[in-house]
C-alpha positions in Angstrom: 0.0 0.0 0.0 1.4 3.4 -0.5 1.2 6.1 2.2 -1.5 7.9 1.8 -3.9 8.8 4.4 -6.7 7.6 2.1 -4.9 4.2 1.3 -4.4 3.9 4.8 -7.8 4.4 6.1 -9.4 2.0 3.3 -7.0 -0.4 4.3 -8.7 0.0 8.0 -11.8 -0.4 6.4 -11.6 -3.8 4.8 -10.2 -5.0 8.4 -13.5 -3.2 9.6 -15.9 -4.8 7.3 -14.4 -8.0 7.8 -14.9 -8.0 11.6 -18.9 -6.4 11.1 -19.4 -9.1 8.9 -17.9 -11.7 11.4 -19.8 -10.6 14.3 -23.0 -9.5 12.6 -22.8 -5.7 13.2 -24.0 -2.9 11.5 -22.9 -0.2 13.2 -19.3 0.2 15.7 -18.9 2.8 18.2 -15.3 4.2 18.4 -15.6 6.0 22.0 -12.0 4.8 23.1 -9.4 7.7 22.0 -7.0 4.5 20.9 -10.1 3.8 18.7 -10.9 7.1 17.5 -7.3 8.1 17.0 -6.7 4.7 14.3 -10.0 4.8 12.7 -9.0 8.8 12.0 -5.3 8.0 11.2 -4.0 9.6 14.2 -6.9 12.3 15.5 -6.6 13.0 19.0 -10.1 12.9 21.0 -9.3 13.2 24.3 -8.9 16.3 26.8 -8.3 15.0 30.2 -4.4 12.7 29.4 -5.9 9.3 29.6 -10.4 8.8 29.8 -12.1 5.5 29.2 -14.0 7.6 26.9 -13.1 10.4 24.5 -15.1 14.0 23.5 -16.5 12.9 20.5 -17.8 9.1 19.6 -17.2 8.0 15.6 -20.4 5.9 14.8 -19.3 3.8 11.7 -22.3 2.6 9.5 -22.8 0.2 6.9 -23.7 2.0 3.7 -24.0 -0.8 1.1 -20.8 -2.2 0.5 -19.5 1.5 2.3 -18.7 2.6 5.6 -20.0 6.2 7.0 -18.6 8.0 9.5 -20.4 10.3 12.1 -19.0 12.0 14.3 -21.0 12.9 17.5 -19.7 15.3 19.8 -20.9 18.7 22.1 -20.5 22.5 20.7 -17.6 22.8 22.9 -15.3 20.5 20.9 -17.0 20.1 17.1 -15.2 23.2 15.8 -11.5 22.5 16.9 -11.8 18.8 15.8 -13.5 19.6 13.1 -10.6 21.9 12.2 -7.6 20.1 13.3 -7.7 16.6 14.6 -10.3 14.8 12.7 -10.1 17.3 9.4 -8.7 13.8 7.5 -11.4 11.7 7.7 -14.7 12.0 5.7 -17.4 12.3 8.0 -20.9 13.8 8.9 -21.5 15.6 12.5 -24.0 15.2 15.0 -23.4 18.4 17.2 -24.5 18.6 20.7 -25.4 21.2 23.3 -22.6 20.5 25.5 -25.0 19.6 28.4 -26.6 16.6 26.3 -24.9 13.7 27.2 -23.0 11.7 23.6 -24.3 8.7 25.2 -28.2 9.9 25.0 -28.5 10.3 21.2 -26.0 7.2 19.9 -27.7 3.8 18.3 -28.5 1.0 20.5 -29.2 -2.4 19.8 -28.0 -6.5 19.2 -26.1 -5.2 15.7 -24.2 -2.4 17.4 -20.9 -3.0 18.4 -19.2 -0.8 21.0 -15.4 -0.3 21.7 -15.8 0.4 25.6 -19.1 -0.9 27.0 -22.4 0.7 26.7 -25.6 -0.5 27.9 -27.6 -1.4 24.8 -24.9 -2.6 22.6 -22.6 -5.3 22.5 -19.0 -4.9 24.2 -16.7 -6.0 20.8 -13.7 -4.1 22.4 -11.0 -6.7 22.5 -12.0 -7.4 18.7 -11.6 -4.2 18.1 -8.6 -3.5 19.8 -7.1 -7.0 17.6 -7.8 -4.7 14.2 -4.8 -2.6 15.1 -2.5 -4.7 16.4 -0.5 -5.1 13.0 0.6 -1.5 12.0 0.3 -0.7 8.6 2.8 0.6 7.0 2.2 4.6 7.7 1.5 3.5 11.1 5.0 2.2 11.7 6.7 5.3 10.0 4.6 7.3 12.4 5.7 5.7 15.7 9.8 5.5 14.0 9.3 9.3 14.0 8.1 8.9 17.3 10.0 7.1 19.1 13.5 8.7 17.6 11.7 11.7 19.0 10.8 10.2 22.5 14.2 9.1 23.2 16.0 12.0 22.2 13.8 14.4 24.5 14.8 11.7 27.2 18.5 12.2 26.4 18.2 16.2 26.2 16.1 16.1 29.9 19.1 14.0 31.0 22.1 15.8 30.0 20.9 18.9 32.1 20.3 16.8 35.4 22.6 17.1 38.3 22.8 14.7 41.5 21.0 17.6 43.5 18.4 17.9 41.4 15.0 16.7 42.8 12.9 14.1 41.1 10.0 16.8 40.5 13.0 18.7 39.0 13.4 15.7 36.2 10.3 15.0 35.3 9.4 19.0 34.9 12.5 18.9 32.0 11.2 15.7 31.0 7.7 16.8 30.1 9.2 19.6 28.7 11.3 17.9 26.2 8.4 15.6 25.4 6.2 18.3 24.8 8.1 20.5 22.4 8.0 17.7 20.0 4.4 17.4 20.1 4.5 14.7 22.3 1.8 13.8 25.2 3.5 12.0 28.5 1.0 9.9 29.5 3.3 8.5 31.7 6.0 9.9 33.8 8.3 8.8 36.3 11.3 9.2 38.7 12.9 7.4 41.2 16.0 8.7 42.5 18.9 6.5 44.6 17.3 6.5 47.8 14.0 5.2 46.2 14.9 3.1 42.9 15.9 0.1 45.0 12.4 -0.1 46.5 9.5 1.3 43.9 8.9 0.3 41.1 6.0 2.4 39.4 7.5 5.6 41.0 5.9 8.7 40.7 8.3 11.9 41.6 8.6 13.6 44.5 11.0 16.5 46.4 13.9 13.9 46.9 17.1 14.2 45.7 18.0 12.2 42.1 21.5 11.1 44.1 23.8 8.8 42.2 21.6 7.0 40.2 18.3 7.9 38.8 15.8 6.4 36.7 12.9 8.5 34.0 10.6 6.5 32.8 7.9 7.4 29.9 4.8 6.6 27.8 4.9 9.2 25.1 2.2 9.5 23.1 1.6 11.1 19.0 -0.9 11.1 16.8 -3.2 8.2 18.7 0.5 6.1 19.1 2.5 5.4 22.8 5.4 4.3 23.3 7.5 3.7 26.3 11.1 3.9 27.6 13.3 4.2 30.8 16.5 5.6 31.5 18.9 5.6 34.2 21.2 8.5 35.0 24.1 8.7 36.9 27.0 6.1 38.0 25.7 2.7 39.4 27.4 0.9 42.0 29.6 -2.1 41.1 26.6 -4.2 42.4 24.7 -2.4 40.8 26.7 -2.7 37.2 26.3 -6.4 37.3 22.7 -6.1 37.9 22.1 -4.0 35.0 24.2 -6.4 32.6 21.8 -9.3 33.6 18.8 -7.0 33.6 19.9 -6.2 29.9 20.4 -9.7 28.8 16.8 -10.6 30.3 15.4 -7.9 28.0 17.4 -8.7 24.9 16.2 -12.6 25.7 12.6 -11.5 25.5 12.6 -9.1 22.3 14.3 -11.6 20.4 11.4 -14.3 21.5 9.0 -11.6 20.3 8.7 -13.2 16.5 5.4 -12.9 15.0 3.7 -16.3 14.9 4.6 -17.0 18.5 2.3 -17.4 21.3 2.7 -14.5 23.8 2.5 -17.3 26.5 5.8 -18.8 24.5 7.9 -15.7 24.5 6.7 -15.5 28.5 8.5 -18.8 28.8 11.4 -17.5 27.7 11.4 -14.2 29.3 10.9 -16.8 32.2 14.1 -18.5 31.6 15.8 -15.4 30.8 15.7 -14.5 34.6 16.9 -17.6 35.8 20.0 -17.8 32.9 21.1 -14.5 34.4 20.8 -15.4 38.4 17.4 -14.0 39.7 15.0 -15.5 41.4 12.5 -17.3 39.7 9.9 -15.2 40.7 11.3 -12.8 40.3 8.8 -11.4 36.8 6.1 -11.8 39.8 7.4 -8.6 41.8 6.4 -6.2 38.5 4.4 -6.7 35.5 6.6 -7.5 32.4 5.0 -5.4 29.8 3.8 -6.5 26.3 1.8 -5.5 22.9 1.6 -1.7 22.8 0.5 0.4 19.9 -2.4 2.8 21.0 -2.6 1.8 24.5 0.6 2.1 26.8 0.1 -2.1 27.0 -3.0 -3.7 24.9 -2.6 -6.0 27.5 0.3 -7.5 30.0 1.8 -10.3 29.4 1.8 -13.0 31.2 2.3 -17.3 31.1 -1.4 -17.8 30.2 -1.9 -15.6 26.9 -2.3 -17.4 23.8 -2.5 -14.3 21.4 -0.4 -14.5 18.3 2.4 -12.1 17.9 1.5 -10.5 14.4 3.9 -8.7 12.2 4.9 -5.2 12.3 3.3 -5.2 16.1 4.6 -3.1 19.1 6.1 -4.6 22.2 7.1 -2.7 25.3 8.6 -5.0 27.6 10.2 -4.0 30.7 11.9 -6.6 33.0 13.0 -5.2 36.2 14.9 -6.2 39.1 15.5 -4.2 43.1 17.1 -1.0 41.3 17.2 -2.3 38.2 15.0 -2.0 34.8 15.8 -2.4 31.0 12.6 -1.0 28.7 12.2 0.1 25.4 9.5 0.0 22.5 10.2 -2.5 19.4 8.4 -3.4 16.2 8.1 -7.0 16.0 9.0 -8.5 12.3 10.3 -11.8 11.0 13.9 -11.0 10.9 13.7 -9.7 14.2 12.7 -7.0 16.7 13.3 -3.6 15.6 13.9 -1.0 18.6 11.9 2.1 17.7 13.3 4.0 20.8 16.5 5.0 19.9 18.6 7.6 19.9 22.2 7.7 18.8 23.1 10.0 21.1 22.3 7.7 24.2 25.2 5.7 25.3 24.1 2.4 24.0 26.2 -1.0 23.3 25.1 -4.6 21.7 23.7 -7.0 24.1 23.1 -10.2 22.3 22.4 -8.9 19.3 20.4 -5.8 20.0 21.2 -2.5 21.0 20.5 -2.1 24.3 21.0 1.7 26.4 23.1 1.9 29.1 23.3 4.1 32.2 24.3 7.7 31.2 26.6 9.8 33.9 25.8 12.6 34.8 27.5 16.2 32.9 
């Protein structure tokens, strides 16, 4: 297919139709903003960073052998979307005052399908959510652009950070660098010395970054997330040979990620991967591991009992961790293997395995 907006959303279409026809629909409610944002090729419907359910719905109709698009939304958004983020997309509008609830005036019924659930129509969201799994082709040159993009903001945020800095500090320059290249942070977070060893998901606070510090970030572009950590700063030699096996875990697992594979088979090995390099066997219990991203920081975790497919050109984020230790970056899985999207060159990086892996970066 060539890269075209048009080509891209007709290619969309046929994997539409083919999923109406399998589960006897004839309309689909988009109400997610991952949902809105592929069916519009990368329109952004929500205000608040992260709602169940976005400011407009696209109601998508069966017209003959057609789809129609509707988009139903209040007076405070239509002319802003209408302008900017869903100007791509052929469509009619259904404009509300903004105290009429979207959810009052949208079809009901057994043939209407719903991306998040609804009372009156069917929940099809994880079939939904399966139609964008495999990125077409504009798709992945969308989230390359974006995730060169992410990781260099994360570089430039970290070349200006000193020991003394507080974690607030480095996520304020983090968001920063995200945002002037148009990229959301849907996630943010920072854990200095004194608090990497023991959190995991650690939001910032007025501590000190100290010797070692970690960023991590869902970034988010045109409908598209991706996620990456960093560390910053000199680890201990403890902490050094931590790292090396963390990195070798993570290598393990993106190599495993081959489309055609079971996600409970790559588990296995990610598994294995802990053991190989000394941790506990449990170890994957103490934090989830990641897996499939694309519009959704994780389409779902990972985990031994998943038997979804791995399907070409499909994101992965995983993220195996250890006390004070984490290796995570975003990759597009293909058949001659994964492909790290999250890269800059300007990172200090070196070859673990086979694939580039990022390494801690000092301080200065």
């Amino acid at each position: 297919m060539t890269g075209t907006r048009h080509d891209e959303h007709e290619h969309k279409a046929q994997r539409l139709r083919g999923l109406m026809d399998a589960q006897e629909l004839d309309t689909v409610l988009l109400r997610s903003p991952g949902g809105a944002a592929w069916w519009s090729c990368g329109g952004a419907t929500h205000i608040v960073a992260t709602p169940e359910v976005g400011v407009a719905t696209l109601v998508v109709t069966r017209d003959g052998d057609a789809l129609r698009t509707t988009v139903v939304t209040a007076v405070i958004e239509a002319p802003r979307l209408r302008a900017e983020e869903l100007a791509g997309i052929e469509a009619q509008w259904q404009v509300l005052p903004w105290a009429t609830p979207v959810e009052s005036v949208l079809p009901t019924g057994p043939r209407v399908g719903t991306d998040v659930p609804l009372a009156g129509c069917r929940d099809v969201g994880a079939e939904l959510a399966r139609l964008r799994w495999s990125l077409l082709p504009p798709e992945v040159d969308r989230v390359r652009a974006l995730g060169g993009e992410a990781a260099s903001a994360l570089t430039q945020a970290c070349s200006t950070l000193a020991p003394s800095d507080t974690e607030w500090h480095a996520a304020a320059v983090a968001d920063a660098a995200l945002r002037e290249r148009g990229i959301d942070p849907v996630v943010l977070l920072v854990a200095g010395g004194d608090r990497l060893p023991v959190h995991r998901h650690p939001l910032p606070t007025g501590g000190p970054l100290g010797g070692l510090a970690m960023l991590v970030a869902c970034g988010r572009r045109a409908g598209l997330i991706v996620s990456l950590t960093r560390f910053v700063g000199t680890p201990s030699a403890e902490g050094a040979d931590a790292f090396e096996r963390i990195l070798r875990v993570d290598a393990a697992v993106n190599a495993a990620t081959r489309p055609g594979r079971q996600v409970r088979e790559v588990f296995a090995d990610l598994q294995a991967a802990y053991v190989a390099q000394g941790f506990a066997d449990d170890e994957w219990t103490r934090h989830h591991q990641g897996g499939p991203a694309g519009y959704a920081p994780r389409d779902f975790l990972g985990d031994p009992t998943r038997t979804e497919v791995v399907e070409p050109s499909q994101l992965f984020a995983w993220n195996p961790s250890a006390p004070g230790v984490k290796s995570e970056d975003t990759v597009l899985a293909t058949d001659s293997g994964p492909e790290v999207v999250t890269v800059d060159p300007a990172w200090p990086s070196r070859e673990v395995d086979g694939l580039l892996r990022p390494l801690p970066r000092p301080y200065g």
